[in-house]
N, C-alpha and C positions, 0 to 999 in steps of 0.2 A: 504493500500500500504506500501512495507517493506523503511523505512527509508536505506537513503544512507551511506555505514559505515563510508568513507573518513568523514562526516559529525557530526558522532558520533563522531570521533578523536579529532576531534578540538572542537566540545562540551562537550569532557571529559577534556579539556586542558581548558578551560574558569572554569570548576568547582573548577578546581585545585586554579586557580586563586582566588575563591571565589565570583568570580561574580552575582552566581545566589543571594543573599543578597543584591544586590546593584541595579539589572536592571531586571526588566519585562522577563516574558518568549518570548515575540515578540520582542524586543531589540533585547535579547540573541539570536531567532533565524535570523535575520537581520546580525548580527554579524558575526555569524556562515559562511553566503552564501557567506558574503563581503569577508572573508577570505579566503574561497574557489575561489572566484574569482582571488582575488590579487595572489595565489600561482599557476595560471595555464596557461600552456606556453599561449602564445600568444596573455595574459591582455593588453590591450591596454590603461585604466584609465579610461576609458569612463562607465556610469553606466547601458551603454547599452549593456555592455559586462561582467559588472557585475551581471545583470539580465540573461546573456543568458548561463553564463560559470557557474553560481551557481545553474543552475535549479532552481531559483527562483519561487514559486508558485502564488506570489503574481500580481499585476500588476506592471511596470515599475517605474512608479508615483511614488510608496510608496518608491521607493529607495530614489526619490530624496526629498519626504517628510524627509525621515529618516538623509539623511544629512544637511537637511537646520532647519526644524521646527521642529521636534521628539523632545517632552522635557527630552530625556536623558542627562547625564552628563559628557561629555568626558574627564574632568579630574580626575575625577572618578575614570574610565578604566585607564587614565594613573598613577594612584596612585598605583592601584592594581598591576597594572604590573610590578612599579619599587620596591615595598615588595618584587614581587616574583625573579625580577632580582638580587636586593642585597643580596639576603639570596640565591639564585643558587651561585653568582658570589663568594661571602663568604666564603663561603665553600670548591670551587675550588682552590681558594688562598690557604686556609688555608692547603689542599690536597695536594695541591704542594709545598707548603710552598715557594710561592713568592709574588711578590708585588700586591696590586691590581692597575691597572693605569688609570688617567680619562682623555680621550680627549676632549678637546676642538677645535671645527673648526666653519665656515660656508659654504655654499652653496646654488648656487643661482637654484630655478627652472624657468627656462625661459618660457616666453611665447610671443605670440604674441602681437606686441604693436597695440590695440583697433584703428581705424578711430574714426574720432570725430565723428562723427555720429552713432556710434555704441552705440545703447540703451542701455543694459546691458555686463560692462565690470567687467572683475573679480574683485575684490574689493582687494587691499592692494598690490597692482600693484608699482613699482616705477623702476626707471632706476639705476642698482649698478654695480658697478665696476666690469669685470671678468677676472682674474688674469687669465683665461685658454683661453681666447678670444682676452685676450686683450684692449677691448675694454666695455664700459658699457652695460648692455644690460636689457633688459625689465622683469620683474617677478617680484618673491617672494624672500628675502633672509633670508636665515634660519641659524639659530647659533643652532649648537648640541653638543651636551653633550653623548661620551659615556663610559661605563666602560670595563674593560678588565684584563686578566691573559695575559700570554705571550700562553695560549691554545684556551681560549673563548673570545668572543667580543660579548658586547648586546649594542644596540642599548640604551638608559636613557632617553634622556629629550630635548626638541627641543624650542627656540623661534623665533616667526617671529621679523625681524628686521624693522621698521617702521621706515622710518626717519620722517617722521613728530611729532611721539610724542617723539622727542627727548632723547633716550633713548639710549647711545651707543651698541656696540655686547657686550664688556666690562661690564659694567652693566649688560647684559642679562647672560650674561655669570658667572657672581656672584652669579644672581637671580638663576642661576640654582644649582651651587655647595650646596648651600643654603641648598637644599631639598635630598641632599645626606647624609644621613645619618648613619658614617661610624667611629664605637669606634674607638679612636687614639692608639687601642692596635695592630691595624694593618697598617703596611708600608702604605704609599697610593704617588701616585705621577702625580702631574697633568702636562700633555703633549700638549704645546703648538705652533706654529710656530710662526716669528714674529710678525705675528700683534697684539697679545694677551699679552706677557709682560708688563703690564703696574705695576706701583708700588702699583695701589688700588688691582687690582690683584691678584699679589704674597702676598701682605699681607692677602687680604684675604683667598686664599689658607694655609696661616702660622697659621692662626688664628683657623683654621679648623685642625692645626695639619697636614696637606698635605705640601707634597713638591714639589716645580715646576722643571720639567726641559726643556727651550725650546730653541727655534732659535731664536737666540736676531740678530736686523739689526744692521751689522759693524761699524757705527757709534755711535754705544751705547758707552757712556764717561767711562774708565775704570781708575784707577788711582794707577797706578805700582811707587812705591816709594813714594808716596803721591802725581805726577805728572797727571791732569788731560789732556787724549789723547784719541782721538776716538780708538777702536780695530783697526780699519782697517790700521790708522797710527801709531798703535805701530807694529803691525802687521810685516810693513817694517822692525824694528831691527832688528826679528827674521831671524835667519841661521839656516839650515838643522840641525846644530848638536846643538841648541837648542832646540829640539822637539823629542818625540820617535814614533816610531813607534808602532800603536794598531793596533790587527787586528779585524775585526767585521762582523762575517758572510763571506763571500766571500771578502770582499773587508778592504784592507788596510788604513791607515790613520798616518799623522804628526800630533802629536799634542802637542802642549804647554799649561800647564795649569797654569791657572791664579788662585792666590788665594787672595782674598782681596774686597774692596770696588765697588761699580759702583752705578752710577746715580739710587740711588731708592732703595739702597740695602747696607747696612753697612759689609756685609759680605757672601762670596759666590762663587762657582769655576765658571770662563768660559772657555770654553775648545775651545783654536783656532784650527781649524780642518782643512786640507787640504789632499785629495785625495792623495795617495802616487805617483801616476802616473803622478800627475800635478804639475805645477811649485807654488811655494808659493809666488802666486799673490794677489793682494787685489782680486781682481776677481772671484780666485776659493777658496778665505779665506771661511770659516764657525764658526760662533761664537754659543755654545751651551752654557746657562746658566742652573747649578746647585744649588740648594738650599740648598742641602743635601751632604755637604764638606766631608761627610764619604765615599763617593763612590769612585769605581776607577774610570779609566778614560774608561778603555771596559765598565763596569755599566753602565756612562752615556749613553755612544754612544749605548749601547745595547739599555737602557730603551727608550732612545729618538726613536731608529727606531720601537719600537711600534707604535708610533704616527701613520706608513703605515696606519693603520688599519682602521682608520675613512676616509680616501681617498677611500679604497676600498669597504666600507662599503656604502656613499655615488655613487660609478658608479655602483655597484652591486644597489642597493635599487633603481636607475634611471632604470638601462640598465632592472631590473629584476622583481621590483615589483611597477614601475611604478611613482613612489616618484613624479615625475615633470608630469605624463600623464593624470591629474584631468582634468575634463571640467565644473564643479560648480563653482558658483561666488562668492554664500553668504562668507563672511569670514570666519565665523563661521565654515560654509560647509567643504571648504578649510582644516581649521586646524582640525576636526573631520575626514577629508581625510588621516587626516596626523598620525595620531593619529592609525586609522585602518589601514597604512602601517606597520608602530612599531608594534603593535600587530600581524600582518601576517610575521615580518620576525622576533621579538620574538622567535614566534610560529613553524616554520620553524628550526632556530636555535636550541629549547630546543627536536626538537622530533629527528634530525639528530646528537647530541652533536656535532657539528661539526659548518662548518662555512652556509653562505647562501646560496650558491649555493648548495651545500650537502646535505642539508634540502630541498632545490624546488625539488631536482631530486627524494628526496626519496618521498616526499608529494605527484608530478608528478603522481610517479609510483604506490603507494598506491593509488591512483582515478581513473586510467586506470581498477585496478586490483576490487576496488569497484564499479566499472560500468559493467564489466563481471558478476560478481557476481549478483547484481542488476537485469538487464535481465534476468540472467541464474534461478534464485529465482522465479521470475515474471512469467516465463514460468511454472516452475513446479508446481506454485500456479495457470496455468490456467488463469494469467490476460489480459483482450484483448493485442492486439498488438499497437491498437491506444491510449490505456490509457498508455503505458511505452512509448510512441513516445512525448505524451505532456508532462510527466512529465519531457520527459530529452530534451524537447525544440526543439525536429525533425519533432513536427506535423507540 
């Protein structure tokens, strides 16, 4: 029976990776289906749509053997994968000759909160805060790591946040830069919002040769004239005609720039920002901190609105390749879930050069176009009609 070519594509895209060195031909083809599955409209996360959307040959079982017990290695795979992202991403920098920038964020995938009577509940379950809800809510929260030009955005390096083993996002967020490995002969500039500033932080971004630029909260201690004052209350001296006007994309902005000391930080700009349209209130204030005093003031505000990226990146990777729609409990399972999402919009990413959605519609349309074929092959080969019905899951 002729192999499915959408199948070949993305088993030529694992070689590339190097993979076949590292994981079994049954892995590899396991992988292969997963992927398939995750890029095809109407995945739902479930490994029974996994099995039904991949033409999976096997029985359903071995899916769920392959994400709980399979003694593959799924950091493995995500090692392979961030060689291959840093030396794509590399390169495009250097093509464009711009910065490369790394995001820091989290995001929670929510699930349903278990009955106590519920036998088996998902495992690393906790109740965290949702800054889009408002309110706590029940799941996984995940702290990501990704890299980016002002052209490409890949997906890098993911941890789960556990509050019980004590371990801040901070911390995880260290442990990730950690493994980036990125000669100081190229700009690099890590992109935070506030909850991430912290002074262990940016030093250790400094230390890496990276520099931070992010959304510091208004009461960060700033100390103009050697006077310690929160931003938001020096904020109040500022008058229109101490501030200029930058413009950024579409949208205008006041800004006053600070150069000097702050709470954690011996030297450094912050840049008080306020909408051109709005009153200069504590309210619609914006404080951006700079690391890298050589920039202008559009620079920062440019670099910082990269940050979009990993917002988009996360409700693209929910809305689209199912990031929060797992139905495995083992942990382990879970984060090999997670694992084989990265590599399905990786994957996506590098065959579309473009962003995620650009990649599903092409991948989409290349499986449409390898399942005509497929048939159309099948017939002139003469193969029964009920044997191309089971292989593509219509018997």
């Amino acid at each position: 029976m002729n192999r499915l070519a959408h199948h070949q594509g993305i088993h030529k895209f694992f070689m590339a990776l190097g993979l076949a060195l590292y994981f079994s031909k049954p892995v590899i083809k396991h992988l292969v289906h997963i992927v398939d599955a995750l890029t095809t409209k109407g995945f739902s996360g479930t490994l029974t749509d996994v099995h039904h959307w991949s033409f999976h040959p096997n029985h359903r079982t071995t899916l769920s053997h392959f994400f709980t017990k399979s003694p593959w290695d799924e950091e493995t795979l995500l090692r392979k994968l961030q060689q291959w992202i840093l030396h794509r991403i590399k390169r495009i920098a250097k093509r464009e000759n711009q910065p490369l920038f790394v995001s820091i964020d989290d995001t929670i995938c929510q699930k349903t909160k278990p009955s106590s009577r519920a036998a088996h509940a998902i495992q690393g379950c906790d109740w965290h805060f949702s800054h889009k809800d408002h309110q706590s809510v029940w799941g996984h929260s995940l702290v990501w790591l990704m890299v980016h030009t002002m052209t490409q955005a890949f997906p890098f390096a993911f941890r789960l946040y556990d509050k019980a083993a004590g371990t801040s996002k901070v911390d995880l967020a260290m442990e990730m830069l950690s493994s980036l490995k990125v000669k100081p002969d190229h700009p690099v500039y890590v992109l935070m919002d506030s909850w991430y500033p912290s002074k262990e932080l940016i030093e250790a971004c400094l230390k890496k040769g990276f520099h931070v630029i992010a959304m510091l909260k208004t009461n960060r201690i700033l100390y103009p004239k050697g006077i310690a004052v929160q931003a938001k209350q020096f904020a109040r001296y500022l008058e229109p005609r101490d501030t200029r006007l930058v413009t950024v994309g579409n949208e205008r902005y006041r800004v006053y720039r600070y150069e000097g000391a702050l709470n954690g930080l011996d030297d450094a700009v912050v840049l008080l920002t306020w909408k051109a349209a709005q009153p200069m209130t504590p309210e619609h204030l914006h404080c951006i901190l700079s690391t890298d005093r050589e920039l202008s003031d559009e620079d920062i505000l440019r670099y910082y609105a990269q940050r979009w990226t990993i917002e988009c990146f996360f409700r693209q990777a929910k809305d689209q390749l199912k990031l929060d729609g797992y139905r495995v409990r083992h942990v382990r399972a879970v984060k090999r879930y997670w694992v084989t999402v990265l590599l399905a919009c990786v994957y996506s990413i590098a065959e579309s050069q473009q962003g995620i959605s650009a990649g599903l519609e092409l991948l989409r349309s290349r499986k449409g176009h390898s399942l005509v074929e497929f048939i159309y092959n099948a017939a002139k080969q003469d193969i029964p009609i009920d044997v191309v019905k089971k292989q593509l899951h219509v018997a």
